[in-house]
N, C-alpha and C positions, 0 to 999 in steps of 0.2 A: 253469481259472484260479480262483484262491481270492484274497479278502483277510486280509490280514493288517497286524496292528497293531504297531509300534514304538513301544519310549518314548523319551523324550526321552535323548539321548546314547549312543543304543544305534547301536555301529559294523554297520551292513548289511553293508558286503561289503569287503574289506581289499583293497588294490594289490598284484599277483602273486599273488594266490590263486586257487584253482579256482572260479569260475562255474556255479554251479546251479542259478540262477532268472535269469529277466528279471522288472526291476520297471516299472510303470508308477502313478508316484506319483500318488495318488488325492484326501488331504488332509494339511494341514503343511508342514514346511521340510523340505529336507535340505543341506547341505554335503557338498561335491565337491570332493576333495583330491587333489593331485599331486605329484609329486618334484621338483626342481631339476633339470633336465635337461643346465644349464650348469656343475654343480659334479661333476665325473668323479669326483673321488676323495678328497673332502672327505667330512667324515662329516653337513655339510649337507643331501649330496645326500641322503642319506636320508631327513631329516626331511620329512613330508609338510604343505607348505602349502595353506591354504586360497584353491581357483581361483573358487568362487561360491557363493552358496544361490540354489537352487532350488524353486519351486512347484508346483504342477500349472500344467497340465499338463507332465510330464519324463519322463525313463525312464532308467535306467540295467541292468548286465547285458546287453546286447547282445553281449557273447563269449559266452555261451552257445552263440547260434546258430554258431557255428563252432568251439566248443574251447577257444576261448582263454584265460589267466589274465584276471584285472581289471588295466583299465588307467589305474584310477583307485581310491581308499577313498571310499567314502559313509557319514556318519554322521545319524541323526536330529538338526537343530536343537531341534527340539518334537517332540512325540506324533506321526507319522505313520502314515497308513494307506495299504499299497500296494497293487493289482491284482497277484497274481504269478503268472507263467508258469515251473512250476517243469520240469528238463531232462527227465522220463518224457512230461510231458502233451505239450511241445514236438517230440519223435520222435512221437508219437501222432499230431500234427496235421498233422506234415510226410508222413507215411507215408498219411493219407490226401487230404490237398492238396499233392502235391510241387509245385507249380506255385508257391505261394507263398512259400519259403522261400528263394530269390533273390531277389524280390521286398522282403520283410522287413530282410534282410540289406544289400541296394544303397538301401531306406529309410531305415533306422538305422543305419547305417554311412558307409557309402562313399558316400551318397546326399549326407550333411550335411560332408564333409571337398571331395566335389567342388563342393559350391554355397560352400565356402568357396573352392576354388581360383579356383573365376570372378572371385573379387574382386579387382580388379587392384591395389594394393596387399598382396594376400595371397600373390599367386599365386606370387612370390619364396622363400616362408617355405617350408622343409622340411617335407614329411606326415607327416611324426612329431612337429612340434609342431602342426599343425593338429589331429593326432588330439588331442592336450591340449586347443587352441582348443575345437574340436565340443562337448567336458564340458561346456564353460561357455555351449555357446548352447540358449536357450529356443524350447521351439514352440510355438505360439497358434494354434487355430483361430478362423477368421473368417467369419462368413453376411456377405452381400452388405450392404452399404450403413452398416456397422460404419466408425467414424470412429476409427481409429488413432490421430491425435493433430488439433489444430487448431491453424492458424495464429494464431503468439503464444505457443504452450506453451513451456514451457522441457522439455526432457528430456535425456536420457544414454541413450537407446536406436540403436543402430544396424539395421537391416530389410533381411535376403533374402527373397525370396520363393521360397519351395521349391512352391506350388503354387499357382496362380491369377493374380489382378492387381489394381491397386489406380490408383485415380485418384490425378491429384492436381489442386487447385483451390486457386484465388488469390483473393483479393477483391479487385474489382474497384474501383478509386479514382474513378471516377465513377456509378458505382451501386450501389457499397457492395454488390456482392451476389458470392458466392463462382460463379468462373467456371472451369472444367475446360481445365488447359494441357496436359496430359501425363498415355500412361497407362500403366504399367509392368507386365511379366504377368513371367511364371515366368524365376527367372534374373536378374531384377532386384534393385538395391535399391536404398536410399537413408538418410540420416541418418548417413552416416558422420563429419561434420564434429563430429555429438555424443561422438564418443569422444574429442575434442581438447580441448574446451572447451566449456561451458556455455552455451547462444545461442538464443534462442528459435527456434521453427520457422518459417519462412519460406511456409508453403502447409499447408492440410489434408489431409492423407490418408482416401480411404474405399474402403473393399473395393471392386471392383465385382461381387464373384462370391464363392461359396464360395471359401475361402481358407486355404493354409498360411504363416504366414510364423515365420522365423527371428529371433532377437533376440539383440544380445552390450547388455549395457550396461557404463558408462565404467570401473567398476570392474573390472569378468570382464576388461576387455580389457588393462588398465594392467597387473592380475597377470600374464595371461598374458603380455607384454611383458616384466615383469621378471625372473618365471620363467625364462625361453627366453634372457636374456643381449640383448634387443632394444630398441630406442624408437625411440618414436614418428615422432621425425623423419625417421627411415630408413626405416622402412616408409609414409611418407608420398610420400617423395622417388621412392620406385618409381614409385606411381602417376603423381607429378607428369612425370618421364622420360618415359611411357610416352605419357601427354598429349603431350607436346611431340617426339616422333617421329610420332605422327598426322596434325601440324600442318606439310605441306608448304610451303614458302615457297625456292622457286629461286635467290633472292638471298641466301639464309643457307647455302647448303648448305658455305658454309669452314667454320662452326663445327665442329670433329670431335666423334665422338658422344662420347669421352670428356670432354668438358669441361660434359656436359648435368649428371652427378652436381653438382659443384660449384655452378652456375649453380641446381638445386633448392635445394642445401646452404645458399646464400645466402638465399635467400630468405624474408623472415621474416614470422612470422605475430602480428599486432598486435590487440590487444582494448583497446577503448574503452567506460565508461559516457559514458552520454547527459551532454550538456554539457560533458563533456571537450574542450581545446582542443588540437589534432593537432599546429599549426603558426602563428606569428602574422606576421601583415604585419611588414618590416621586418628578420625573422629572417635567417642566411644558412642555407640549407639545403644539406643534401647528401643526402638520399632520394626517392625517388620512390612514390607511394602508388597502391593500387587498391584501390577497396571490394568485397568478398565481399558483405557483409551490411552493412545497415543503411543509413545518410544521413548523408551531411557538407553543413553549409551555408558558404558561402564569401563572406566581408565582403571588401569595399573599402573604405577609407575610414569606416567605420562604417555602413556601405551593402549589403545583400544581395545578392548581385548571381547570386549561383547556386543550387540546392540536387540535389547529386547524388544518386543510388542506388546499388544494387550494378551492378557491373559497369564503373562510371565510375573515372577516374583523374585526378590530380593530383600538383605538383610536379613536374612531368618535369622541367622545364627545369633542375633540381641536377643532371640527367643530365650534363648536358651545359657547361655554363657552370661553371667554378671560382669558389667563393664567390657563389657566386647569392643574391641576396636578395629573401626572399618577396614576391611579390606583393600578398598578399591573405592573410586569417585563414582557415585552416579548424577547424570545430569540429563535433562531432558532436552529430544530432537526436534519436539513440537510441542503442540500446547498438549498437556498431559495432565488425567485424572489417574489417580491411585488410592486406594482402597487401604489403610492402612490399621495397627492394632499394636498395641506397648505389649512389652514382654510381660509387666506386670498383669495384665487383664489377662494376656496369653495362658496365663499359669493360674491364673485366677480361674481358669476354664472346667480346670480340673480338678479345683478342692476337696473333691470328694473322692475322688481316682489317682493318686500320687502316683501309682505303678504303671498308668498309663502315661504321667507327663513322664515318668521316668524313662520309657520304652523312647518317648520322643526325643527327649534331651540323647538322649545315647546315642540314635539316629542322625539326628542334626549337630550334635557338636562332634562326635566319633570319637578320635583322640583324644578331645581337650575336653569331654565328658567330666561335666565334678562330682565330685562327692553324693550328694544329694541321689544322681540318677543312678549311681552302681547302690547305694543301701536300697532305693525302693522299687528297685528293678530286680524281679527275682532268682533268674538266672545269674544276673551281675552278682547279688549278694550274698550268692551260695557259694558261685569263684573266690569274690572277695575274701571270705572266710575261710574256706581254704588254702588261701594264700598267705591270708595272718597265723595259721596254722603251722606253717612253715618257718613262719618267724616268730614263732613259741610269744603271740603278742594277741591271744584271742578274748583277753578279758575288758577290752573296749569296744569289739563290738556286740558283744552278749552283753554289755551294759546296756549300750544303746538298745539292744531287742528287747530287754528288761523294761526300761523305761516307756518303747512301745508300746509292748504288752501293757504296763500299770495304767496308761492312758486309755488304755482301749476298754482293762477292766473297770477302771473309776466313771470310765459312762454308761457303762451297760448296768453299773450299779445303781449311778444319779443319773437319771434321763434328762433332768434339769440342765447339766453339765453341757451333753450333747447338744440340748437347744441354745446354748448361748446365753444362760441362765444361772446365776448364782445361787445356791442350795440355801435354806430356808439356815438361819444361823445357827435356830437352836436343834437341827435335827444331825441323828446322831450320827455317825461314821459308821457304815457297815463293816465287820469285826476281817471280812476279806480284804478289803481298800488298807486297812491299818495294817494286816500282816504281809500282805504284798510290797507294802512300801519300806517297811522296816524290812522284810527278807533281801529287798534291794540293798538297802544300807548298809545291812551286816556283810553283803558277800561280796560288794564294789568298791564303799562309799567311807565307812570309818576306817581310819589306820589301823593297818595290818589285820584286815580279814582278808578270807582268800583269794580275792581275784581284785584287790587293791588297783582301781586306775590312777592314773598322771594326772591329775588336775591341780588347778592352784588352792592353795589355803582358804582364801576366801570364801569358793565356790564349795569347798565340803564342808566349810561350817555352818553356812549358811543351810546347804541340804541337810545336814546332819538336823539343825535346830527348828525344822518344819516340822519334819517326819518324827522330833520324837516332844514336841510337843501338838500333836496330830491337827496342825495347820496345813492339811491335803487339800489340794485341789489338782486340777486336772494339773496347772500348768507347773508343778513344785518342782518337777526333775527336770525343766526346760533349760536351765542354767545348768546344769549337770550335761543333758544331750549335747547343748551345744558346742561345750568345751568338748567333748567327745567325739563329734565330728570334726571338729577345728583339730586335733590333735590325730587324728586318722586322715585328715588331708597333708597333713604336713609332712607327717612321719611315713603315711603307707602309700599315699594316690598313687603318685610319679612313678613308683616303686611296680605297684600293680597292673598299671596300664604298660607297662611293658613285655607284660605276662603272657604268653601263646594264650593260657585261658580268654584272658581279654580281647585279644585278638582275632578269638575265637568269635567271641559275643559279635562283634563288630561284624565279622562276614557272614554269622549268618541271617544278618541283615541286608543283604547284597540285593538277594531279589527285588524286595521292598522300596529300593533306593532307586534315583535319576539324579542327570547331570544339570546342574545349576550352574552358570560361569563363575561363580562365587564360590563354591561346596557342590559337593553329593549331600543330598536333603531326602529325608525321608519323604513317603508320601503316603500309603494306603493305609496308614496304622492312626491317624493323627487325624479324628473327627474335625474338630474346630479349625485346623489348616486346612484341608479338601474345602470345610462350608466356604473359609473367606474367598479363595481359588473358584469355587461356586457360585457365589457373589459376583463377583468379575463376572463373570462369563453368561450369566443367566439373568440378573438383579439389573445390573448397570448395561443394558443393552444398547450401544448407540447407534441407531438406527438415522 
């Protein structure tokens, strides 16, 4: 092995050409160029972008040891000087230590694209652009007790550890002194929330042993992203998914795994400077938050009444109540990220599972429970009924079960229906669909049959002139439910929730429940709230 010296803007080794040395750069910059991998047949793809600079310690030339062209151009930024292993001395040394030269090769190679697959957000990405990613990741060696970065730094490095392990330590709020939570060895990493966003470190890192670790920072990785036709969010969304299939929970198992992308998709990631105000008493809200990082403090009245960390949440209750209005101010102590998700997508979660947002709405709003969650909550709907029972007023909500039921038969009739699919026009109405809807009408819906509900003029001639000129579809008794619901919140909610029954509902929720400084909030029953709470705490690690 000889050194050798570069000047500055001198191309080392060109992309697709033959390979004759390995480098191991000694002193200087260099830049590490790549193709457009995305652009097939543009004459972009050919131009070679710049994927990162590089310091010592690096190395580029590793085809060598196999034959291969370059699969990447290296230029000197500045004067460099390399360590080179040109291809006679490399057969010399292999011919007389064959033992090594698999070794080298599953090193440099195959060694750093596999500590990339382990990353689970990576592990998605095709090996032909990891082999791109690898260009742009840095190796550092580390003697024991070497402090990596220290809680408070701001940086843009993300950390695998290709060899050893590394602590990591907190400062301790009552003794101010750095205290070791966690220790990570080979395989591991950490700081990937620095590729997102800018945020200081959350804990100390220190070797605890001789050490290799791996580095992409925020720039090498944003390129490589752009390059490859990729972002951010979608390669985030992997890992968040893969989180939240870990996360067993028996009572969420209707969500289908298809709807988990979405449910990530949704999910938005929010950065706060210190003293910024999140949310103010009085407001009506419709999001729900979870701190990653940082501290929100939470006024009353002009009154402190809480101050959170990461991991904590607030505003649920936008989950759940339409037009909610804030409790309480939240404002942040420091620079702060949270995790955040609308009530709409909230609810959106559970399309399939009504009875399960319904269990949740019941949990998170308690009292001020609407409508919606006592009919599709079973328990609640049985009370409820018996409670209209009592006020000789049960022929609105046997409507509304009517109406249920007709929906549930007209797709199990049209499977079309079901898929979101309008029925062929000239096919015929099965003779059940027609008598079902007309038995609706005669026993709800035309004046003075037997169980006549309260709705307005409009709304029954309108149902009336669907069903008996057989214009069914799923959604014909929608304007019918509606007013039916709207007419049972007016008349019966207020009424009910003051019911022991209901009150019942409510405590035997008790276990299931914790203390929020906002509400008692459910928690163990509520798949998609634990995943975002999971998220937090496992997804956004700031290290």
């Amino acid at each position: 092995m000889k050194f050798v010296t570069y000047s500055e803007r001198t191309w080392i080794s060109k992309f697709k050409k033959k390979c004759d040395a390995f480098h191991l750069l000694h002193t200087g910059k260099i830049g590490v160029y790549v193709r457009n991998r995305t652009l097939k047949s543009s004459e972009n793809s050919e131009k070679e972008h710049l994927l990162t600079h590089q310091t010592p310690i690096s190395h580029f030339g590793e085809e060598m040891f196999d034959r291969s062209l370059c699969g990447a151009s290296v230029r000197a930024e500045t004067e460099v000087t390399c360590a080179v292993l040109e291809r006679s001395q490399c057969e010399d040394l292999f011919r007389e230590f064959p033992a090594i030269k698999g070794q080298i090769k599953q090193f440099i190679g195959r060694g750093i694209i596999s500590m990339l697959q382990r990353v689970s957000f990576l592990k998605e990405i095709a090996e032909e652009k990891l082999d791109i990613l690898r260009r742009g990741v840095h190796c550092t060696s580390y003697q024991a007790e070497h402090i990596v970065f220290y809680e408070g730094d701001v940086g843009d490095d993300f950390y695998m550890i290709l060899k050893g392990s590394v602590m990591i330590k907190r400062k301790d709020r009552d003794t101010d002194e750095q205290v070791e939570i966690a220790t990570l060895d080979t395989g591991s990493y950490f700081g990937e929330v620095s590729l997102i966003m800018d945020v200081a470190r959350t804990a100390t890192i220190v070797v605890s042993e001789p050490s290799l670790l791996l580095s992409i920072n925020k720039k090498t990785f944003g390129t490589f992203l752009e390059l490859n036709g990729l972002d951010m969010k979608t390669v985030m969304r992997t890992r968040i998914i893969e989180t939240f299939k870990r996360f067993q929970i028996p009572f969420f198992q209707a969500i289908p795994d298809e709807r988990f992308p979405q449910i990530a998709e949704n999910c938005q990631i929010e950065k706060y400077e210190k003293g910024e105000v999140i949310f103010e008493e009085g407001e009506v809200g419709d999001r729900f938050f979870i701190i990653s990082y940082g501290q929100v403090q939470v006024e009353k009245k002009g009154q402190v009444i809480s101050k959170l960390g990461a991991g904590k949440y607030f505003g649920e209750v936008a989950l759940v109540i339409e037009d909610a209005v804030r409790t309480a101010t939240c404002s942040t102590l420091m620079q702060t990220v949270l995790l955040s998700m609308s009530a709409e997508d909230f609810k959106g979660s559970f399309e399939l599972n009504p009875e399960a947002l319904a269990d949740v709405e019941l949990k998170l709003a308690g009292q001020n429970a609407g409508m919606r969650a006592i009919l599709h909550h079973p328990r609640a709907l049985e009370k409820f009924e018996t409670f209209l029972k009592t006020q000789f007023a049960t022929e609105s909500i046997h409507c509304w079960k009517a109406c249920i039921e007709f929906r549930k038969a007209y797709n199990a009739e049209i499977p079309e229906a079901s898929e979101g699919n309008e029925p062929e026009e000239e096919q015929e109405l099965p003779k059940s669909v027609v008598d079902r809807a007309q038995h609706l009408l005669n026993r709800y819906v035309r004046v003075g049959s037997e169980d006549e509900v309260n709705i307005p003029d409009k709304v029954r001639r309108e149902t009336i002139q669907k069903v008996d000129n057989e214009e069914l579809a799923e959604d014909v008794f929608f304007s019918l439910e509606a007013e039916i619901v709207r007419l049972m919140r007016n008349d019966k909610l207020n009424s009910f929730r003051k019911t022991k029954d209901f009150q019942e509902i409510l405590k035997q929720g008790n276990h299931d429940r914790y203390s929020s400084p906002l509400i008692h909030i459910y928690s163990t029953s509520c798949k998609v709230f634990l995943f975002l709470i999971w998220i937090s705490n496992l997804v956004f690690v700031f290290y």
